[in-house]
C-alpha positions, 0 to 999 in steps of 0.5 A: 500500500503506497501512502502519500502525503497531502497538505491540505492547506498548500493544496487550498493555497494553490487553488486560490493562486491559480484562481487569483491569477487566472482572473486578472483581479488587483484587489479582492473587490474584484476578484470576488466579482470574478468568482461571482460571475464564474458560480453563476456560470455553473450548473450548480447555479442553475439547479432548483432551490430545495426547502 
């Protein structure tokens, strides 16, 4: 059995630099508007709300 190390916190670190990166923001306003348009984006988003 291989066991492997993971960091969960420098694994949650690199996603939000890729994401931070990826959408172009230069303050967290926008980056926050950023992530906002992309969830809307999702089929996620588009799913019924549940009571």
């Amino acid at each position: 059995m291989i066991k492997k190390k993971f960091d969960c916190v420098k694994f949650k670190d690199e996603l939000f630099a890729k994401a931070w990166k990826k959408s172009g923001a230069k303050d967290f306003r926008e980056y926050v508007s950023y992530a906002n348009a992309q969830a809307r984006k999702s089929p996620l988003f588009k799913m019924p709300a549940y009571n």
